[in-house]
C-alpha positions as CSV (number, residue, x, y, z in Angstrom):
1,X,0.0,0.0,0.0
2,X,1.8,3.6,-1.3
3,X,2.0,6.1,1.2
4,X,2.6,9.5,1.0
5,X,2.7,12.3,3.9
6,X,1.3,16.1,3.5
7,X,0.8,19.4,5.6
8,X,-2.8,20.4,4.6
9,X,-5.7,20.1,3.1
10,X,-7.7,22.0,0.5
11,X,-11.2,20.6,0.4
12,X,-13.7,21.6,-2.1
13,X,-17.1,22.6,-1.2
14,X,-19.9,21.2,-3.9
15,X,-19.9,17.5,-4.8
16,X,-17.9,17.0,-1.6
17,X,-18.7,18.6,1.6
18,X,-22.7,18.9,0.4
19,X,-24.1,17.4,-2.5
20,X,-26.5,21.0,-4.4
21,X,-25.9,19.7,-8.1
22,X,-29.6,19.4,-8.4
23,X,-29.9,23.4,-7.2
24,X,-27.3,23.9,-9.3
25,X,-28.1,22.6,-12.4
26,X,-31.8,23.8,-12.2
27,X,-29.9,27.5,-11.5
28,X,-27.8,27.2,-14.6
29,X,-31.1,25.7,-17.0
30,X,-33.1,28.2,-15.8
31,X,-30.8,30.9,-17.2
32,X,-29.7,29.4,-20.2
33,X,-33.8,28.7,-21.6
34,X,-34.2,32.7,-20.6
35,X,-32.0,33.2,-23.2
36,X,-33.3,30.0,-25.9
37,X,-30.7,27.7,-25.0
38,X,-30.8,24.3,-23.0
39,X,-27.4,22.7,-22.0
40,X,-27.3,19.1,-22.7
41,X,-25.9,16.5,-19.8
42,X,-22.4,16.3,-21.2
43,X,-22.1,20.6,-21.1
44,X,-23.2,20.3,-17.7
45,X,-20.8,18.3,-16.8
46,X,-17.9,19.8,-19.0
47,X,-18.7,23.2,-17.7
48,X,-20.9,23.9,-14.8
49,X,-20.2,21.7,-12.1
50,X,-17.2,22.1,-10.6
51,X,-16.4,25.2,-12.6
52,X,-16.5,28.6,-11.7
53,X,-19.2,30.7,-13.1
54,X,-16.9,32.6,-15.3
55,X,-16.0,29.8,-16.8
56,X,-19.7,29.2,-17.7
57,X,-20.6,32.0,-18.6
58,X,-17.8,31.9,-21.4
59,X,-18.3,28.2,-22.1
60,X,-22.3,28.3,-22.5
61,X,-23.2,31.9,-23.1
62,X,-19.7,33.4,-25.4
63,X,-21.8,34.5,-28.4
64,X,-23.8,36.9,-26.0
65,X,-23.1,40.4,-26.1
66,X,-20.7,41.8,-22.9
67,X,-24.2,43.1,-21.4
68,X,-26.1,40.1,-21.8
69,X,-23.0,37.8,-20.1
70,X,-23.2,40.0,-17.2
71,X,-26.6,39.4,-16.6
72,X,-26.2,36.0,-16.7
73,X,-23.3,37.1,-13.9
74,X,-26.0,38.9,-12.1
75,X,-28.5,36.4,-12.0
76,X,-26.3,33.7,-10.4
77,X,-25.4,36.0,-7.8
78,X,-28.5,37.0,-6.5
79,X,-29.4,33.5,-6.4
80,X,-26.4,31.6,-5.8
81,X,-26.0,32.2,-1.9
82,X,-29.6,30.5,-0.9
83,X,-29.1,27.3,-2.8
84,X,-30.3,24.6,-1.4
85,X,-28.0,21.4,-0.3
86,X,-27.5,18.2,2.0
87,X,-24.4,17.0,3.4
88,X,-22.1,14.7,1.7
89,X,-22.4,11.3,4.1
90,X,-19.3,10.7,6.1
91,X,-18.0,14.3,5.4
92,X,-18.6,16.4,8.1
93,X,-16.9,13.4,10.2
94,X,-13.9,13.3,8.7
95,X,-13.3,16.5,8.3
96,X,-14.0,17.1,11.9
97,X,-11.3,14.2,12.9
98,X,-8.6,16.3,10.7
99,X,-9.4,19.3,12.9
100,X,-9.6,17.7,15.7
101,X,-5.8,15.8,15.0
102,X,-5.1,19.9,14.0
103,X,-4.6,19.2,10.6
104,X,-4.5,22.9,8.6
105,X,-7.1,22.8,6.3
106,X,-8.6,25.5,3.5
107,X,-11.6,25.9,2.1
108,X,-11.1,26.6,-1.9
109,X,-14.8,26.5,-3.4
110,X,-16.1,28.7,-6.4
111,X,-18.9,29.1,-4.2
112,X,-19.3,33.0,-3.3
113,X,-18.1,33.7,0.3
114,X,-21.7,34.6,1.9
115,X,-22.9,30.8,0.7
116,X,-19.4,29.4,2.1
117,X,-19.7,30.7,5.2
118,X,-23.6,29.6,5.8
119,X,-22.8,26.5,4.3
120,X,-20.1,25.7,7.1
121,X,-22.3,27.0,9.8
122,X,-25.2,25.2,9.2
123,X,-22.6,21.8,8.7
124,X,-21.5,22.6,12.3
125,X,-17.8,23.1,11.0
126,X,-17.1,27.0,11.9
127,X,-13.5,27.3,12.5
128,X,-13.0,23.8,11.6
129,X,-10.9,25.7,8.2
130,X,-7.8,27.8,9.0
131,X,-8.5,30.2,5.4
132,X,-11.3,30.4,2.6
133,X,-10.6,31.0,-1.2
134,X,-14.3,31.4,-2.9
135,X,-15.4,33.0,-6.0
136,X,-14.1,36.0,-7.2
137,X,-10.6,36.3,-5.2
138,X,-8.5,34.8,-8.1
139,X,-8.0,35.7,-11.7
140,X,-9.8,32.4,-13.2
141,X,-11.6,29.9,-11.0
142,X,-11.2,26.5,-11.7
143,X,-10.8,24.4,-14.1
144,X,-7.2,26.8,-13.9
145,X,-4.8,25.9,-10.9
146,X,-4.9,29.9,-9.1
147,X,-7.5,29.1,-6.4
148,X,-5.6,25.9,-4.9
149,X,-2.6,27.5,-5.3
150,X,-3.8,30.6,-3.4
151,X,-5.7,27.9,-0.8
152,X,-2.0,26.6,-0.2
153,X,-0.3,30.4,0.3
154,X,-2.9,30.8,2.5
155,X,-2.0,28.0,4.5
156,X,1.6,28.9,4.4
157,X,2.5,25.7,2.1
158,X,3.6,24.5,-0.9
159,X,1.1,23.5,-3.1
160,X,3.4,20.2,-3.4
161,X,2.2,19.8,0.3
162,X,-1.1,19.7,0.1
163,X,-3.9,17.3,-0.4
164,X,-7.1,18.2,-2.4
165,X,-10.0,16.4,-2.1
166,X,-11.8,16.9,-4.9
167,X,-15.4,15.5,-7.2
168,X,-15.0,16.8,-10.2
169,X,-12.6,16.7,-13.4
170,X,-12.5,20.2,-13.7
171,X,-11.2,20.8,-10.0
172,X,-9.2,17.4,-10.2
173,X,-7.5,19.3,-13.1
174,X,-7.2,22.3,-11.3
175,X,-5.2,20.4,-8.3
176,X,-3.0,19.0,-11.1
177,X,-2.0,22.1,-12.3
178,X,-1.4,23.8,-9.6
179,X,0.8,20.7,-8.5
180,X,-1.0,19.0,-5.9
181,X,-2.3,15.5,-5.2
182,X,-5.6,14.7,-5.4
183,X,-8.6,12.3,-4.0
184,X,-11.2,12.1,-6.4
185,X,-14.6,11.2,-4.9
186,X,-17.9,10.0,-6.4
187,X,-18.3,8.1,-9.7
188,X,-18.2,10.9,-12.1
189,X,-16.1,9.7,-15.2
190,X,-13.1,11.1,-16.2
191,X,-11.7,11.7,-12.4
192,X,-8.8,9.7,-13.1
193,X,-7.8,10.8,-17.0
194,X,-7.8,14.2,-15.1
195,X,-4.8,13.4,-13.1
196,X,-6.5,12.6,-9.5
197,X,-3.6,10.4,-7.6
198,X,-6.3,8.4,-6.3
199,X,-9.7,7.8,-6.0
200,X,-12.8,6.4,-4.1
201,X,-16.2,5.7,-4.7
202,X,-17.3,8.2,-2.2
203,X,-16.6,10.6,1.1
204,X,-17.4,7.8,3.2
205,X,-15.1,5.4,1.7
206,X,-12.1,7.9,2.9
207,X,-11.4,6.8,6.7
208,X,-9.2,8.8,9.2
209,X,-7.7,7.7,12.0
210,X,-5.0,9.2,14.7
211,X,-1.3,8.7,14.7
212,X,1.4,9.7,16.6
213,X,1.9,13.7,15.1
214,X,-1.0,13.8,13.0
215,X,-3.8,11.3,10.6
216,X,-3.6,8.4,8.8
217,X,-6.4,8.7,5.8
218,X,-7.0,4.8,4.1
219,X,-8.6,6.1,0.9
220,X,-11.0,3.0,-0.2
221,X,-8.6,0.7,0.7
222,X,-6.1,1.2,-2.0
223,X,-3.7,4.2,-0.2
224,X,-3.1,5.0,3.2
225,X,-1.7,9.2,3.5
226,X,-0.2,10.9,6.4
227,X,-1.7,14.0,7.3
228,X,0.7,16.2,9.3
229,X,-0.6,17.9,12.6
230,X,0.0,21.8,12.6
231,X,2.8,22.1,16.0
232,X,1.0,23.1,18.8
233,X,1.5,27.2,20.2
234,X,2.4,28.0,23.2
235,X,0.3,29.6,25.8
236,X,0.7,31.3,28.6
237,X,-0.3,29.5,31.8
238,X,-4.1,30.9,32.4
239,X,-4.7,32.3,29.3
240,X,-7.0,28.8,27.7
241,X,-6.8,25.3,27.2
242,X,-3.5,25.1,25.3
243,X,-5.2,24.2,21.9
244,X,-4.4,27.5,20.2
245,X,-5.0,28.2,16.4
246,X,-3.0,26.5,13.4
247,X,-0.2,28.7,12.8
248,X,-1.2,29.4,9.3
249,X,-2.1,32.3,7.2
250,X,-5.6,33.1,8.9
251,X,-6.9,35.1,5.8
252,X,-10.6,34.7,5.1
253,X,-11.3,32.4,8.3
254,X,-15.1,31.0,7.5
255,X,-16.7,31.7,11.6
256,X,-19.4,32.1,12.7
């Protein structure tokens, strides 16, 4: 069994914390039949989930005048941040046992920050993620590498560092680039061609249990990884319980 040791985490947010494809998709149809158009299954899954709207918008909607493109902008904004969603089974656990073994972790979603943020509230996981990358905060969103490489400066690592945990060829491909490993999860094709380093048929098939100085993830059976704990920081005696944050980059911390 291979085995391979990082510093972090960068988890994405759709397809693997919470499953909203169906809000999602119906978000995205709705808009394109406003303007005559209807997105068969293989578009959607080429260029809306797991892409950033930008990407969309230019994939779906390029032959629209400027004006008409940012409406379709403006549309998913208003309406993006109340989508609905359920949790992923098995995630909220395991992420909670990598913040409990204080494991750094970011959150790098093309989400916008306000749905991040309730999203991880209502999941019970505020200040379980030591920074946030959402939509908006890098030049291009994924399928292009900027928003895991930022999720890594933000944790103060190397991209080379870092596992992603991803759903989705477009973000595995984004991991690639930006040069980290991946796990793929779900059964969506093309995961693998995509360049995930391994993959599992779902969240729940990625186990986590504690070692001396950090995790030990068995990812469906077929790779165990070492997850690094962050060193602990000193307090001073009668200040707190000694826990202390990660000391990473705290930019965009997703509280409550």
């Amino acid at each position: 069994m291979s085995m391979r040791e990082f510093a972090g985490v960068l988890w994405d947010l759709d397809g693997v914390l919470i499953d909203s494809s169906r809000a999602i998709v119906a978000l995205w149809r709705r808009i394109a039949a406003g303007y005559g158009r209807w997105p068969d299954p293989a578009a959607i899954r080429r260029d809306v989930l797991g892409c950033a709207p930008e990407h969309t918008v230019a994939a779906l909607f390029g032959d629209l005048p400027e004006d008409d493109r940012q409406d379709v902008l403006r549309q998913v904004r208003e309406a993006e941040p109340a989508l609905d969603f359920v949790a992923v089974p098995g995630a909220v656990a395991l992420v909670g046992a990598l913040r409990d073994a204080r494991v750094p972790m970011a959150l790098v979603t093309g989400a916008s920050d306000r749905r991040a943020r309730r999203v991880v509230r209502e999941l019970g996981l505020a200040g379980a993620f030591t920074a946030t990358v959402t939509w908006g905060e890098t030049p291009r969103g994924k399928p292009a590498p900027d928003c895991y490489r930022l999720g890594a400066e933000r944790l103060a690592l190397d991209p080379a560092d870092c596992l992603v945990v991803e759903d989705s060829p477009g973000g595995v491909r984004a991991a690639t680039a930006a040069g980290a490993a991946s796990v793929a999860v779900g059964e969506e094709a093309g995961l693998a061609a995509a360049g995930a380093t391994w993959t599992a048929p779902a969240v729940a098939a990625v186990r986590a249990a504690p070692v001396p100085g950090g995790v030990r993830l068995d990812v469906a059976g077929a790779a165990a990884v070492l997850l690094r704990a962050a060193p602990a920081v000193p307090v001073p005696p009668g200040s707190g319980s000694g826990r202390g944050p990660h000391p990473a980059s705290t930019t965009s911390v997703v509280s409550r």
